[in-house]
C-alpha positions in Angstrom: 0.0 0.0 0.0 1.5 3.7 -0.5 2.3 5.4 2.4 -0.4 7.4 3.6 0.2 11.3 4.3 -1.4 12.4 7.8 -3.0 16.0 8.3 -2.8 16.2 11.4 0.3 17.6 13.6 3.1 16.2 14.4 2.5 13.6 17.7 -1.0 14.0 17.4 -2.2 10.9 16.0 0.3 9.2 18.4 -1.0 10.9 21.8 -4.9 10.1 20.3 -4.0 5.9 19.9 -2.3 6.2 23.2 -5.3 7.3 25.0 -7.9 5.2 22.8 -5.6 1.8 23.8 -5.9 2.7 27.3 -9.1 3.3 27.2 -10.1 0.2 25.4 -11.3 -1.0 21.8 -14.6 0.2 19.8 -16.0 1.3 17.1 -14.8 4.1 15.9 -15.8 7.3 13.3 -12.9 8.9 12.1 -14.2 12.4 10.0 -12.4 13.5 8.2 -10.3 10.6 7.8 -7.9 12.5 4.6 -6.6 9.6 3.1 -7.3 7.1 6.2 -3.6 7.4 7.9 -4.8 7.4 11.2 -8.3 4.9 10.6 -4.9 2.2 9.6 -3.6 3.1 13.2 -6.6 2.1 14.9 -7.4 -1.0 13.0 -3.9 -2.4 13.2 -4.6 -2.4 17.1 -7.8 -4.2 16.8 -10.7 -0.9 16.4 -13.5 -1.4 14.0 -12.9 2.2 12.0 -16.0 4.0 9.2 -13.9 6.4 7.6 -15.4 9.6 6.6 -14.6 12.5 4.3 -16.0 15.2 1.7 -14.1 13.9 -0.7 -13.9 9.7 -0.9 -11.9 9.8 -3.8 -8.6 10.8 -1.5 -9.3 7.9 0.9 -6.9 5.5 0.1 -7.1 3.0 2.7 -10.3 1.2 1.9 -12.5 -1.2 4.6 -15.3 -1.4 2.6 -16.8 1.2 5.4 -16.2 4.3 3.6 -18.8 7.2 3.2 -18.4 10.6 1.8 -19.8 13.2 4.4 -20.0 17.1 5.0 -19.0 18.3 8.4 -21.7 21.2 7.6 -24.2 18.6 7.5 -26.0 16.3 9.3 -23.7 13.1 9.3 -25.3 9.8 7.5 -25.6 7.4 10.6 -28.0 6.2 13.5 -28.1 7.5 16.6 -26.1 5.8 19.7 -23.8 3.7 16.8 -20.0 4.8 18.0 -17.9 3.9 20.8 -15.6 7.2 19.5 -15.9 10.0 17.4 -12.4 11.4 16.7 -12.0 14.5 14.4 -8.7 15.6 14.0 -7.9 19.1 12.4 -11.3 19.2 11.3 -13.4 21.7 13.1 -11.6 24.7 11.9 -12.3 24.0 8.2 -15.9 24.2 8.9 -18.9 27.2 9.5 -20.7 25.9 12.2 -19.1 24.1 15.5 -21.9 23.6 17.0 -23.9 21.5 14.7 -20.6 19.0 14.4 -20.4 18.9 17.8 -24.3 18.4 18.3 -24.2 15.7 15.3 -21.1 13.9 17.0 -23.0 13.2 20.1 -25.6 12.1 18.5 -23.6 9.4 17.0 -22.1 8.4 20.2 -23.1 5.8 22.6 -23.7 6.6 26.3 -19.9 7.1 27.8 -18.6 7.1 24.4 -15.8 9.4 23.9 -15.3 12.5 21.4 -11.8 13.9 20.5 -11.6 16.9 18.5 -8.7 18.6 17.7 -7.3 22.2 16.3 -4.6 23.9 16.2 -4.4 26.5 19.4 -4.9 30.2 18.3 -4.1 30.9 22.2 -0.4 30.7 22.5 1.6 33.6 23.5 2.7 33.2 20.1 -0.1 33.5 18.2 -2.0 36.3 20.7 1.6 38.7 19.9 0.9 37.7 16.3 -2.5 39.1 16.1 -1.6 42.0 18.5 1.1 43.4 15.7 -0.1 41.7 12.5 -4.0 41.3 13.0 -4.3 37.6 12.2 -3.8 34.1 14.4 -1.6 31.5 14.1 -3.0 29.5 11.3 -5.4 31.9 10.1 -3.0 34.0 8.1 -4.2 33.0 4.3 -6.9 33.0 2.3 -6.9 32.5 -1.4 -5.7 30.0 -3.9 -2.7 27.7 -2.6 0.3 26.8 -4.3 1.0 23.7 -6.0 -2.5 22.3 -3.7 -3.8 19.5 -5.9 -4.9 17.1 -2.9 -8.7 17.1 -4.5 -10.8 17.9 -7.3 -12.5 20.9 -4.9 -12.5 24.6 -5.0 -8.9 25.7 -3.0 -10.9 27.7 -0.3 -12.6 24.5 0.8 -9.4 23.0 2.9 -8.1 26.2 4.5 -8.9 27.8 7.9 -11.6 29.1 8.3 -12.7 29.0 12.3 -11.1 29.8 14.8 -11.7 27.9 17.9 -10.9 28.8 21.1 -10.6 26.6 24.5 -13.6 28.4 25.9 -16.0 28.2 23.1 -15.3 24.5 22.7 -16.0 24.0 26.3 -19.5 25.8 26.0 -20.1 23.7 23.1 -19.3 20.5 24.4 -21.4 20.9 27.6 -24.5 21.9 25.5 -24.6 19.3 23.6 -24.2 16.9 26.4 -20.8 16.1 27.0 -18.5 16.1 29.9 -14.6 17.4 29.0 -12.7 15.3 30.6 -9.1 16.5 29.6 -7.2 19.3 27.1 -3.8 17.6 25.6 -1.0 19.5 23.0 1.0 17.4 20.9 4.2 19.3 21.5 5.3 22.7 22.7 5.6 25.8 19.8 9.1 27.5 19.5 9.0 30.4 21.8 11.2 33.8 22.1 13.9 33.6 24.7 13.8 36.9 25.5 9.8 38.3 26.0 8.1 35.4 26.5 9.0 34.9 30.1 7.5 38.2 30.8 4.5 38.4 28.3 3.5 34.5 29.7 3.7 36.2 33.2 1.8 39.1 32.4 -0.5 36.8 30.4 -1.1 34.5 33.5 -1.7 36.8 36.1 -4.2 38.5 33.6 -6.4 36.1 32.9 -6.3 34.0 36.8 -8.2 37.1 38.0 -10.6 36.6 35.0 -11.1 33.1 35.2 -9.7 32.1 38.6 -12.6 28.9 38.7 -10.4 27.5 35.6 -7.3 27.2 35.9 -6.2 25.9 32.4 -6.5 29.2 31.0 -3.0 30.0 32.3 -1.9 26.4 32.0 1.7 25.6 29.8 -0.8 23.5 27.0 -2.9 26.6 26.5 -0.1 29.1 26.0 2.7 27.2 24.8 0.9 23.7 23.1 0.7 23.4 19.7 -2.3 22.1 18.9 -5.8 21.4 21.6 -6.6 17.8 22.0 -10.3 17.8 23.5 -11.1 14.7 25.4 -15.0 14.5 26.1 -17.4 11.8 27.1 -21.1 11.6 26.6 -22.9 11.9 29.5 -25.0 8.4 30.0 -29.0 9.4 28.7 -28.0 12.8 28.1 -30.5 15.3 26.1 -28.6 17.2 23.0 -30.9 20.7 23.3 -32.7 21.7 19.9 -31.5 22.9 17.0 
């Protein structure tokens, strides 16, 4: 089989098994799968994996459980059918959080377990970035890309488009009946010797007197990590509220 490129960030896919392993084996919804790098993970450790993407034609590891879906849509299975929903670098591609997040728990069984990812727009890094260039880490482009001939789509459908901060995905998560259980980073960004020490501090003492009932706001994975790895769990019987 070629070798199948990943999406997702460096360490990212490895911290997700990790966890899953540990946690024990399922069935699992992988959206959007890209071309089904990670799905291979899980299956090679004994998950049952439906791959799902917007465009099947760039999935190219095949189980015969492959469906083309729109994360701006309602997603194409029955309720309570999932052990995991795992969406990796997918949330900021779309318009509407909410309704992924609504339509992921939907899919879930009672206790079963939803990890989103995105990259984390709250760094130091990426808050000095917007403070003197008036964009966030990863949200810098918009417009055709280079030499991007992954699919047969319009070039504006795979870039960033959403933003999505710690906060707002913990809102979202408790509305729609989940329970975050932990934030991960794959890896720590490159920082300045210099002012970071001093805009972190200033940063920290900030934002503990805003939020002194959280304290992950001012954690090392918020400002410094990488990417956010949401860990959530659906509480047992829990009520999605309406649309």
């Amino acid at each position: 089989m070629t070798e199948l490129k990943s999406y997702a960030l460096s360490g990212t896919r490895e911290l997700i098994l990790h966890y899953m392993e540990k946690n024990g084996k399922g069935i699992v919804l992988d959206i959007p799968s890209g071309q089904g790098a990670f799905s291979k993970d899980l299956e090679d450790v004994g998950f049952t994996v439906f791959l799902g993407d917007l465009e099947v034609n760039n999935i190219l590891y095949r189980n015969n459980r492959v469906t083309q879906i729109d994360l701006n849509a309602d997603l194409p299975f029955r309720n309570g059918n999932f052990d995991y929903v795992v969406c990796i670098e997918g949330v900021e591609h779309i318009e509407n959080p909410h309704h992924l997040v609504r339509e992921c728990a939907r899919l879930l069984k009672d206790n079963g377990c939803l990890i989103v990812t995105t990259p984390n727009v709250m760094t130091v890094k990426s808050r000095l970035r917007f403070l003197f260039c008036s964009y966030l880490d990863y949200f810098r482009y918009f417009g055709p890309i280079k030499g991007e001939s992954r699919f047969v789509l319009e070039e504006y459908d795979h870039q960033h488009i959403n933003p999505v901060f710690y906060g707002e995905m913990k809102h979202i998560l408790t509305k729609y009946g989940l329970s975050l259980e932990k934030v991960e980073t794959n890896k720590k960004v490159k920082k300045g010797r210099l002012t970071h020490p001093l805009i972190k501090s200033v940063i920290k003492y900030k934002t503990k007197k805003r939020f002194p009932k959280d304290p992950f706001y001012i954690s090392d994975t918020m400002l410094d990590g990488e990417d956010l790895i949401f860990i959530a769990r659906k509480n047992p019987s829990g009520s999605l509220n309406s649309k």
